[in-house]
C-alpha positions as CSV (number, residue, x, y, z in Angstrom):
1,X,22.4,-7.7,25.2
2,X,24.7,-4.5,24.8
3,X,27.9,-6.7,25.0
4,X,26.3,-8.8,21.8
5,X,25.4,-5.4,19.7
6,X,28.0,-6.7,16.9
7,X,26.9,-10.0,16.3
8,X,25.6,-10.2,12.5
9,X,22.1,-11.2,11.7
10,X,21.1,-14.6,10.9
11,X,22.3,-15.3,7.5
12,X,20.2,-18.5,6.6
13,X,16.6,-15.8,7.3
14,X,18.6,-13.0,5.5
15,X,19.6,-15.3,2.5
16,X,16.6,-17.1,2.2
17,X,14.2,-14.2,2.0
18,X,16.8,-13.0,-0.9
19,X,16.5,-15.9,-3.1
20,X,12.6,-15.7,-2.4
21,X,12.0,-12.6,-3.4
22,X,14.3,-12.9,-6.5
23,X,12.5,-16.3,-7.4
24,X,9.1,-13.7,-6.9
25,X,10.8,-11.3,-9.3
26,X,11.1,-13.6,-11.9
27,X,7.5,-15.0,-12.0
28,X,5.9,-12.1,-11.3
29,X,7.4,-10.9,-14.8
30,X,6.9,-14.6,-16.4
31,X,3.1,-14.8,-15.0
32,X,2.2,-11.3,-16.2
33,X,4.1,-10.2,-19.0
34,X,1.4,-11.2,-21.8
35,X,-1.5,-10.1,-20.0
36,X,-0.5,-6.8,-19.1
37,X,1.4,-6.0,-22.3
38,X,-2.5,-6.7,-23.8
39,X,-4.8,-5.2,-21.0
40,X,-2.0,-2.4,-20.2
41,X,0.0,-1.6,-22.8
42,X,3.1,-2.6,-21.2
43,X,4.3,-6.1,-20.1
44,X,6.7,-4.4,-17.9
45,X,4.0,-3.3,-15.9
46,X,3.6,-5.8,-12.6
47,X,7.3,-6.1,-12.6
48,X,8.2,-2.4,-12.1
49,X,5.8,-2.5,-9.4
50,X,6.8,-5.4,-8.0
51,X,10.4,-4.1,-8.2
52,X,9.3,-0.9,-6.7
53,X,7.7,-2.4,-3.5
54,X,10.9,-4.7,-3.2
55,X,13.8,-1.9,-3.0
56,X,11.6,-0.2,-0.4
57,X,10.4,-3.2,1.6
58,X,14.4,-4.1,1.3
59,X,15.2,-1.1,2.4
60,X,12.9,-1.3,5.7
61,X,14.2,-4.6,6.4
62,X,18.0,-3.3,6.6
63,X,16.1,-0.4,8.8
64,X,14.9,-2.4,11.2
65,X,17.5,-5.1,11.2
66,X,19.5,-2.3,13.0
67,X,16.4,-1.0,15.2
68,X,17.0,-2.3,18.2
69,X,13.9,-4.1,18.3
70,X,12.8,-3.8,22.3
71,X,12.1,0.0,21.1
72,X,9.6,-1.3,19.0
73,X,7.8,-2.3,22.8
74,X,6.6,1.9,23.2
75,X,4.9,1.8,20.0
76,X,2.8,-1.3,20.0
77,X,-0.2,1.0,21.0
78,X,0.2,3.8,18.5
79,X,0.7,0.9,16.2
80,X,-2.6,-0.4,17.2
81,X,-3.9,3.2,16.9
82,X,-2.8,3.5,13.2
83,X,-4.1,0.0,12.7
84,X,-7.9,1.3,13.0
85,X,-7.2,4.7,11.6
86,X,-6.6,2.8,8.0
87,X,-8.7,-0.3,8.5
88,X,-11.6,2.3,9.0
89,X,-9.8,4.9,6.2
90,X,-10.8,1.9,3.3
91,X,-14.9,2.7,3.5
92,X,-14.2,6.4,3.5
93,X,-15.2,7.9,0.0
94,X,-12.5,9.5,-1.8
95,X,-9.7,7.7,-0.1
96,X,-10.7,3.8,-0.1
97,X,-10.5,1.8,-3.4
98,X,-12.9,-0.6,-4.5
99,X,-11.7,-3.2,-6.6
100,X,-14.0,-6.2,-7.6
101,X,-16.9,-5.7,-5.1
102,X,-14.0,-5.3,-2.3
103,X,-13.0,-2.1,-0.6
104,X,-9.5,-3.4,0.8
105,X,-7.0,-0.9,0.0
106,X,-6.6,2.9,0.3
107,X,-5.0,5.0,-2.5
108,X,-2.3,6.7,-2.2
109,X,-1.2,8.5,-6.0
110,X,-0.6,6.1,-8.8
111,X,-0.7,3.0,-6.0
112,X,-3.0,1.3,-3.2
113,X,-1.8,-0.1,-0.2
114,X,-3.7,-2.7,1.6
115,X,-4.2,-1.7,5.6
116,X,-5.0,-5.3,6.4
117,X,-1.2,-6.0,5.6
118,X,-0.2,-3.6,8.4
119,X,-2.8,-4.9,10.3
120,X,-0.5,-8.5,10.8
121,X,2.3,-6.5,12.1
122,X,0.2,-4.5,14.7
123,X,-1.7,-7.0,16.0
124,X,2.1,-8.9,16.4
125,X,3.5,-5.9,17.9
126,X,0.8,-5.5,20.5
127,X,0.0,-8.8,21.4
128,X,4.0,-9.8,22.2
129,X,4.2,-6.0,24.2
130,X,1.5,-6.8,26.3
131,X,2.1,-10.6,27.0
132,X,5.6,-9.8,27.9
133,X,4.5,-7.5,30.8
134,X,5.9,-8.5,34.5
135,X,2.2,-7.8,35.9
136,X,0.1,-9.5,32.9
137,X,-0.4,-13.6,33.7
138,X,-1.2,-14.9,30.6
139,X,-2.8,-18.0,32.6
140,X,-6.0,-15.7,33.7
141,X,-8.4,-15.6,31.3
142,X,-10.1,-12.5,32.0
143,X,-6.3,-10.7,32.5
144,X,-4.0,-12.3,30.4
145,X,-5.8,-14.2,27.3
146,X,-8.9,-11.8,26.6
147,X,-7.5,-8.3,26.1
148,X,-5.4,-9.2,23.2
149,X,-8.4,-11.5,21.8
150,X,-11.0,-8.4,22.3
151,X,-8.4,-6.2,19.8
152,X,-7.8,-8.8,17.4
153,X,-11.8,-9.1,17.3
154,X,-12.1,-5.6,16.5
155,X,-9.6,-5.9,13.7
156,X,-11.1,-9.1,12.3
157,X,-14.6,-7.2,12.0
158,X,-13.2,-4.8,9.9
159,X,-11.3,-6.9,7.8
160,X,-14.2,-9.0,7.3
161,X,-16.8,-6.1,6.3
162,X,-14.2,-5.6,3.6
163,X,-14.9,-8.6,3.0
164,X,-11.3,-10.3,3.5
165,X,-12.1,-13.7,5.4
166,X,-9.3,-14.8,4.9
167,X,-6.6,-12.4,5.7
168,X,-9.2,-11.9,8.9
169,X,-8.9,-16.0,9.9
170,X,-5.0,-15.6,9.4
171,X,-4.7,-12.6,11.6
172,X,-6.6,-14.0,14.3
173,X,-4.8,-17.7,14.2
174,X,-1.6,-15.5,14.6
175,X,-2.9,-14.3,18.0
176,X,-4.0,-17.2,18.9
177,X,-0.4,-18.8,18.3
178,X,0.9,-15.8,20.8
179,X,-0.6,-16.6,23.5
180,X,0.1,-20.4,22.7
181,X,3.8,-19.4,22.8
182,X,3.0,-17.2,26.0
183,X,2.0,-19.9,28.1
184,X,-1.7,-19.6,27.8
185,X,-3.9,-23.1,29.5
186,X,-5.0,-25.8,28.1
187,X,-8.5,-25.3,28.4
188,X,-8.5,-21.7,27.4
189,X,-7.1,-23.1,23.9
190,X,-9.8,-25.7,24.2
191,X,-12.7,-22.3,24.8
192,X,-11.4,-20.8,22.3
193,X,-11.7,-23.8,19.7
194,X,-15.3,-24.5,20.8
195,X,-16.0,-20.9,20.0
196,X,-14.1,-20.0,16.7
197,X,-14.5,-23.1,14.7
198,X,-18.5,-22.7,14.9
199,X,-17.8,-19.3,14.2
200,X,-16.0,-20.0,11.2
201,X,-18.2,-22.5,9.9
202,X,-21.0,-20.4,10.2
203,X,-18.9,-17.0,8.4
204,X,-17.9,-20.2,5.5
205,X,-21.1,-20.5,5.0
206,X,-23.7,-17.2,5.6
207,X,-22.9,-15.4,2.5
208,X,-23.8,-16.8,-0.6
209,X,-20.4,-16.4,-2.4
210,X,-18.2,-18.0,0.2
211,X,-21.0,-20.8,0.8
212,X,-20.8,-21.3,-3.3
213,X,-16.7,-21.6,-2.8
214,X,-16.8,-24.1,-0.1
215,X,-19.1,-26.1,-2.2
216,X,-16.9,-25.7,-5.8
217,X,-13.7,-27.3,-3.2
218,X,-15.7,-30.3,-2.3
219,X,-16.3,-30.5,-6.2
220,X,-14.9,-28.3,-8.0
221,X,-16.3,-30.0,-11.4
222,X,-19.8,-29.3,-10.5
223,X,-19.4,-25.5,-11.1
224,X,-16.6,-25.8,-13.2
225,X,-17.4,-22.3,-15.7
226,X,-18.1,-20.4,-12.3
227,X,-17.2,-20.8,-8.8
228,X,-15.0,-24.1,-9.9
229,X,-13.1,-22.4,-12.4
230,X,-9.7,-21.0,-10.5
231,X,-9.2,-24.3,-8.9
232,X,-9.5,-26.1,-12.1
233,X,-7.3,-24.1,-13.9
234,X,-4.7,-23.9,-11.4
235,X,-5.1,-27.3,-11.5
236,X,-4.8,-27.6,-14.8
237,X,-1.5,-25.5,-14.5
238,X,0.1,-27.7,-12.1
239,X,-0.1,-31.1,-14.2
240,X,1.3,-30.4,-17.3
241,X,4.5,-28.9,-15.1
242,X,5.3,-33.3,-14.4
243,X,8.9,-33.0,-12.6
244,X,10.9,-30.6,-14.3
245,X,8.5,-28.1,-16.0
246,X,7.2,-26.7,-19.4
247,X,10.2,-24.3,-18.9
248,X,10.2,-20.3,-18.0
249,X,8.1,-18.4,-19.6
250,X,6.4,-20.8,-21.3
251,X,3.3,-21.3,-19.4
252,X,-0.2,-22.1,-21.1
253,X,-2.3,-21.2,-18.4
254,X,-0.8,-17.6,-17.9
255,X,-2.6,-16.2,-21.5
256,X,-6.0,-15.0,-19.8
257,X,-7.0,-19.2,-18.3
258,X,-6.0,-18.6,-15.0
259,X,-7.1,-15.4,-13.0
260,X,-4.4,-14.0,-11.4
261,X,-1.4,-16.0,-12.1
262,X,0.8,-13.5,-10.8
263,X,-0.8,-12.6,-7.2
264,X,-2.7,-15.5,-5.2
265,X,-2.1,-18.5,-7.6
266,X,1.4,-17.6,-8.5
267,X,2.4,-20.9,-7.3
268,X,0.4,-22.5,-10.1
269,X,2.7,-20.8,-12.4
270,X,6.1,-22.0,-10.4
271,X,4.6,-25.5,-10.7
272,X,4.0,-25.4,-14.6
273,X,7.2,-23.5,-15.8
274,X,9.2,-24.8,-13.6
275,X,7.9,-28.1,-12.7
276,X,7.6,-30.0,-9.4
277,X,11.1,-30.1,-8.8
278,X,10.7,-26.4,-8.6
279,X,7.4,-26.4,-6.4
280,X,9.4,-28.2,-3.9
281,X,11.8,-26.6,-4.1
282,X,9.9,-23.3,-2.6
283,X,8.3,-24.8,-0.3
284,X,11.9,-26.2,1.2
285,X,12.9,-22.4,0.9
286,X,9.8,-21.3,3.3
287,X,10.3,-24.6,5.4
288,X,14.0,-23.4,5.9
289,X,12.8,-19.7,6.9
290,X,10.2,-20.9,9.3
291,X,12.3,-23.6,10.6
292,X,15.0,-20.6,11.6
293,X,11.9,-18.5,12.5
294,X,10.8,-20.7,15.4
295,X,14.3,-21.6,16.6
296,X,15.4,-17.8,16.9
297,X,11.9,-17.6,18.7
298,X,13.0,-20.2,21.3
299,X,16.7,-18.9,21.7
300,X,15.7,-15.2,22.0
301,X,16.9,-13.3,25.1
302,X,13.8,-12.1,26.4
303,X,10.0,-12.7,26.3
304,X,9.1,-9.8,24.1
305,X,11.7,-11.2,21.4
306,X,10.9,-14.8,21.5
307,X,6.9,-13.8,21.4
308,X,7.7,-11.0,18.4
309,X,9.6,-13.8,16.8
310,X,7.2,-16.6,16.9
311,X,4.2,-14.3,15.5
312,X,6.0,-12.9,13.1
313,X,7.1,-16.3,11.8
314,X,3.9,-18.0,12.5
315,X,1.6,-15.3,10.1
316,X,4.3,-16.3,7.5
317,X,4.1,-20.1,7.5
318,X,0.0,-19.1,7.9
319,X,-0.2,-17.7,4.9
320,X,2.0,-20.2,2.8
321,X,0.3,-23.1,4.2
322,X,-3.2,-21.6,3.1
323,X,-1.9,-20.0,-0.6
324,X,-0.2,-23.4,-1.2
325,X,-3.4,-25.4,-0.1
326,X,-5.4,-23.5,-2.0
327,X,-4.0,-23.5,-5.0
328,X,-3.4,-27.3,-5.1
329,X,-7.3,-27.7,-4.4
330,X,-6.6,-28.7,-0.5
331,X,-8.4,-25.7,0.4
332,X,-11.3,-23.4,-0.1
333,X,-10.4,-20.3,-2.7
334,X,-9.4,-17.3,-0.4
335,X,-7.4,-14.2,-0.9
336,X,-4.3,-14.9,0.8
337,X,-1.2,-14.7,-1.3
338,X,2.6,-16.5,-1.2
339,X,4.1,-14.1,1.0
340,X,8.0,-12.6,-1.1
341,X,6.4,-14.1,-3.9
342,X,3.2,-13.1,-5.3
343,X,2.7,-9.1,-6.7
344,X,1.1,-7.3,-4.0
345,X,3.2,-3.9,-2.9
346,X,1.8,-3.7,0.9
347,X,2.4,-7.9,1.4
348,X,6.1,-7.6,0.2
349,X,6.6,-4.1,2.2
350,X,5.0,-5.5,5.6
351,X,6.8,-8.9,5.3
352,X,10.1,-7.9,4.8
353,X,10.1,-5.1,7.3
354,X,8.9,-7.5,9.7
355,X,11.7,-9.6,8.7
356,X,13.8,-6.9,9.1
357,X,12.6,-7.7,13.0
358,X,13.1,-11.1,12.8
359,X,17.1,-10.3,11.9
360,X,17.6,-8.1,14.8
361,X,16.2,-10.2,17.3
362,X,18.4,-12.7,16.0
363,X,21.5,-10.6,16.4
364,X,20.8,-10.7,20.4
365,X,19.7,-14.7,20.3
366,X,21.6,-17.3,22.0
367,X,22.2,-20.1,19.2
């Protein structure tokens, strides 16, 4: 691997995530100009933000697309560590933030970071350390498969007292991808699917919000002034873009109709102003990164790498498949946003630093 140290990073990851977070630039600004102009006195407001939380999260994926990334092996427990420091820092009075019945982020000055977001990385980080171990057989159940579930459990519990169900099921599908990837049996995958999908019924359904979700996606129309209303109006955002768009900028649904066009139904907003052409357009752009993802994770020169690679790459085509299927009413309404795209400091910081990873590992691959 020394003999390969010059080799430059993969340019189609590098220069996709670019144009993605530039495209995010742009619609952050066009989403969320008129609303925070009138609620904030400044329509700048969500871009310098966003712009903000992209220099720096640029600036920690050049950082670690030059960190030899088998360092990052010695730090997957203190990673783990911090992870339950700040998952358990967001209930603490004083330093977590509650925002909309929600105590998901901790403050930190003028700005909140979301721990759950650091949370992906860890869990990544640890999982691929300890599955790339000579002595750890990912075949035994007790061994191999259960350690990194029993962490990733302890994590999802505190993401989901938050509440954050959603960022808690993508988190734990990651994992579960990992030891895929590592080799893990058939009929462990097969225990673990008899286990979580009850599970996950039964957490859809026990509180009365989420239960009142899940029944506004089987018909949204029903509930159409409530728990129907964001998937109408993204709806509703997406038809009147036909194939080219109503144009930039001029978006209907952005003037106070649809909640949160700039964050988790910022796709709503590509697909007005800019049409289908455009939708598909994005979605080619994260098929391109994730196709690249998973080949570096096959061609990398070690297990650690190819593991790190395919977690990483896997919580980002997670995340677009569920933002994507729930704003085009496929799935239930969650909180997961379009990872490079949507406003959301601690999402851009995380992803791009982890594909910061992604780039080193790929300067040691074998394509």
């Amino acid at each position: 691997m020394k003999k390969m140290r010059g080799k430059p990073p993969d340019f189609i990851i590098f220069f996709t995530t670019l144009v993605l977070v530039g495209l995010g630039l742009v619609m952050v600004f066009s989403s969320s100009a008129y609303t925070s102009g009138e609620l904030r006195g400044d329509g700048y407001y969500f871009l310098k933000r966003q712009a903000f939380w992209a220099f720096l999260g640029m600036f920690a994926m050049v950082f670690f697309a030059n960190f030899d990334y088998w360092k990052l092996k010695k730090y997957a427990r203190l990673a783990l560590i911090i992870n339950f420091v700040l998952l358990g820092l967001v209930f603490v009075d004083g330093i977590g933030v509650q925002l909309q019945g929600a105590s998901r982020w901790i403050g930190i000055g003028g700005y909140t970071v979301q721990p759950s977001e650091f949370t992906k990385l860890a869990l990544i980080l640890f999982t691929a350390a300890f599955l790339s171990q000579k002595n750890i057989d990912v075949r035994n159940l007790w061994k191999g498969v259960l350690p990194p579930l029993v962490f990733m459990g302890a994590s999802f519990l505190l993401i989901l007292s938050q509440p954050d169900l959603g960022t808690g099921v993508a988190v734990a599908a990651t994992v579960v991808v990992i030891l895929f990837a590592a080799g893990m049996q058939g009929k462990h995958i097969f225990l673990l699917a008899a286990a979580g999908l009850p599970l996950l019924g039964y957490l859809a359904l026990a509180e009365e919000y989420r239960r009142r979700r899940f029944l506004a996606f089987l018909n949204p129309w029903e509930d159409r002034l409530d728990t129907g209303y964001h998937i109408i109006q993204s709806l509703y955002a997406l038809g009147p873009g036909r194939l080219f768009g109503v144009g930039l900028g001029r978006s209907r649904q952005k003037f106070f109709y649809l909640p949160e066009p700039h964050s988790d139904f910022i796709f709503a907003m590509i697909g007005e102003e800019l049409g289908f052409i455009g939708g598909v357009t994005v979605i080619l752009l994260f098929f391109l990164l994730i196709w690249r993802g998973f080949k570096l994770a096959l061609m990398a020169p070690d297990m650690f790498g190819s593991l790190l690679a395919a977690g990483i790459i896997s919580m980002i085509a997670i995340q677009v498949v569920i933002n994507i299927g729930v704003v085009t009413g496929s799935l239930p309404v969650t909180g997961i946003n379009l990872p490079l795209i949507s406003a959301g400091g601690s999402s851009l910081f995380f992803t791009l630093s982890s594909i910061g990873v992604l780039l080193n590992i790929s300067r040691y691959s074998q394509y």
